[in-house]
C-alpha positions in Angstrom: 0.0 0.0 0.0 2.6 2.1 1.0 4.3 1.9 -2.7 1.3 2.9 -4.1 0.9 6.2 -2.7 4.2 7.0 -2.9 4.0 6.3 -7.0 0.7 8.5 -7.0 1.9 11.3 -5.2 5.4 11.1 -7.8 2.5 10.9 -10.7 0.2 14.2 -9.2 3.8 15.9 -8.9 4.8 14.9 -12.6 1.5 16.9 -14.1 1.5 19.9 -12.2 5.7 20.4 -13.0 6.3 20.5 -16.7 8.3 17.9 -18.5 11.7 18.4 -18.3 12.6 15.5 -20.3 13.6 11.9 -19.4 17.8 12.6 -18.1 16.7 15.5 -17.0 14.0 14.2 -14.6 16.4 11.6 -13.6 19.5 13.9 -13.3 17.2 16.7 -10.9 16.6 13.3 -9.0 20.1 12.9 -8.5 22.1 13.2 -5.9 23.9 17.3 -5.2 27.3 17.2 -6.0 27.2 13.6 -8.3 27.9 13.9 -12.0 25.6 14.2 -14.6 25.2 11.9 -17.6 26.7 12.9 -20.7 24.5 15.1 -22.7 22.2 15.8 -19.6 20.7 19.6 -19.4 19.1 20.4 -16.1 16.8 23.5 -15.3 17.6 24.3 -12.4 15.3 27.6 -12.4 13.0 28.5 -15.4 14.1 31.9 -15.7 16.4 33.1 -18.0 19.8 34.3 -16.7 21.3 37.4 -19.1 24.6 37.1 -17.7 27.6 37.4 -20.4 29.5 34.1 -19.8 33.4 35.0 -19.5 36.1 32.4 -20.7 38.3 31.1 -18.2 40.6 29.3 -20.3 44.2 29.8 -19.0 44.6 31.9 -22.7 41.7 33.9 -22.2 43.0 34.8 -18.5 46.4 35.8 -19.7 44.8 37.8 -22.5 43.1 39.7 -19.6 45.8 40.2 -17.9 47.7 41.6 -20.4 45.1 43.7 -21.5 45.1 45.4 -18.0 48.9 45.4 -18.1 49.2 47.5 -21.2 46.4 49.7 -20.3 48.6 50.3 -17.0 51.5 52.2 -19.1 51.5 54.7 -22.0 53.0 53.5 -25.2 54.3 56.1 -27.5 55.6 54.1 -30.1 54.7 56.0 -33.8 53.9 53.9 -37.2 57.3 56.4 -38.4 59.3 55.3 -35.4 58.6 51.5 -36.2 59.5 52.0 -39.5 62.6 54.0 -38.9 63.8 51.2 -36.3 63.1 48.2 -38.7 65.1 50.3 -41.4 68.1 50.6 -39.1 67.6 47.2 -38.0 67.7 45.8 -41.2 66.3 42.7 -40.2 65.6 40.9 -36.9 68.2 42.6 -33.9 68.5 39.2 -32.8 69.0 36.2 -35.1 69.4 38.9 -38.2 66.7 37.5 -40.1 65.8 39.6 -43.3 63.3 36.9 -45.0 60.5 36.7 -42.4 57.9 39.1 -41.2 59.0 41.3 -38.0 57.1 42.0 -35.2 57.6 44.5 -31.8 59.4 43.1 -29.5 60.3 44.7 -26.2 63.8 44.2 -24.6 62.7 44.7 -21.2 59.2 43.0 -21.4 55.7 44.0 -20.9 55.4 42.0 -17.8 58.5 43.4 -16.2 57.7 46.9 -16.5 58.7 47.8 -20.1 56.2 49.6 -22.4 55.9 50.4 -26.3 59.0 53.0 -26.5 61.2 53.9 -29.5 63.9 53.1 -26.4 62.7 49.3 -25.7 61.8 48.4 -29.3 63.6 46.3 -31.2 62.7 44.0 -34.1 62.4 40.7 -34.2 61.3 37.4 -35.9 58.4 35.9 -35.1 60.5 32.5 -34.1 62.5 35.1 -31.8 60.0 36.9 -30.4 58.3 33.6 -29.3 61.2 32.8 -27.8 62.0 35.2 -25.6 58.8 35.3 -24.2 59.3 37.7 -20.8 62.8 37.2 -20.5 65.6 39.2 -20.4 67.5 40.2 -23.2 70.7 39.1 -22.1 70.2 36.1 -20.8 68.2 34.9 -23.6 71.0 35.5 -25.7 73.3 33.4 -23.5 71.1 31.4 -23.3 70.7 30.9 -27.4 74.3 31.3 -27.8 73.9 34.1 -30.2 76.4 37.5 -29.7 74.9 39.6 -26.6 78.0 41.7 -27.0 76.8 42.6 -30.8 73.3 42.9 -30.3 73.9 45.3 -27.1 76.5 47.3 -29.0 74.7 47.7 -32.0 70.9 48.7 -29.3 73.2 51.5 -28.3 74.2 52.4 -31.8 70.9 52.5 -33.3 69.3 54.3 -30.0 72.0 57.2 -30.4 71.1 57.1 -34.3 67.3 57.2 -33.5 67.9 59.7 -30.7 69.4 62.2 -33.6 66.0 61.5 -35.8 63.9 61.8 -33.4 65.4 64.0 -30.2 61.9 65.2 -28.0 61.3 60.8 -28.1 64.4 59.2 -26.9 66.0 61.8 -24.6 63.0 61.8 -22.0 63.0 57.9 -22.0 67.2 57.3 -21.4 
């Protein structure tokens, strides 16, 4: 007797509910905390939530970051700076690459305090750039075994050219 009113107070409480669905039923009997099957929706309130849904991928949190990062500092780097760098450059500053695309890359790094300056610019390959990543210039070099004596000689070079080209830029940055 005792099963039967259980399975017609269950029936009374399936009409006056809507239908969810079979795994949904069965997943809003489960257990808090337990795993639903695969596939299984649940409603857990009918309303509808207008909430924008943010990523939390560990690229999407970096992307964040940085974005907050670079809005911290002013960058001052002109389209006629760039090109004046990658023309004294004449390739990437680091492996010397001339064939491949270059891209901004700064010495001291975002991360570390550095910001988009004609001062802490330099050219590189996208392979290089990569590379490098946050880390300093001069140990990355070692660290590649490519000439950190060259490349810093030739930073000051071109930085004492630029400062010449462009004097109101450089001077307040050094």
């Amino acid at each position: 007797m005792d099963r039967l009113v259980r399975a017609t107070a269950d029936a009374a409480r399936r009409r006056e509910e809507p239908s969810i669905g079979p795994i949904c039923s069965r997943a809003s009997r489960m257990r808090s905390g337990s795993q639903l099957p695969y596939g299984a929706t649940v409603a857990v309130n009918r309303t509808a939530v207008s909430r924008t849904a943010v990523s939390r991928t560990r690229k999407a949190r970096a992307a964040r970051r940085r974005k907050l990062r670079m809005g911290r500092v002013e960058h001052d780097l002109t389209a006629g700076q760039w090109a004046a760098l990658t023309t004294a450059w004449g390739g990437c500053a680091y492996c010397g690459a001339t064939d491949k695309p270059l891209q901004r890359d700064c010495v001291m790094a975002i991360s570390r305090g550095g910001r988009y300056t004609l001062a802490n610019i330099a050219p590189a390959c996208g392979s290089c750039n990569a590379s490098k990543c946050n880390e300093e210039v001069t140990g990355w070099l070692r660290r590649r075994r490519l000439d950190e004596r060259a490349f810093l000689q030739r930073h000051i070079d071109i930085s004492a050219e630029l400062a010449r080209m462009f004097p109101d830029r450089l001077n307040s940055e050094l």
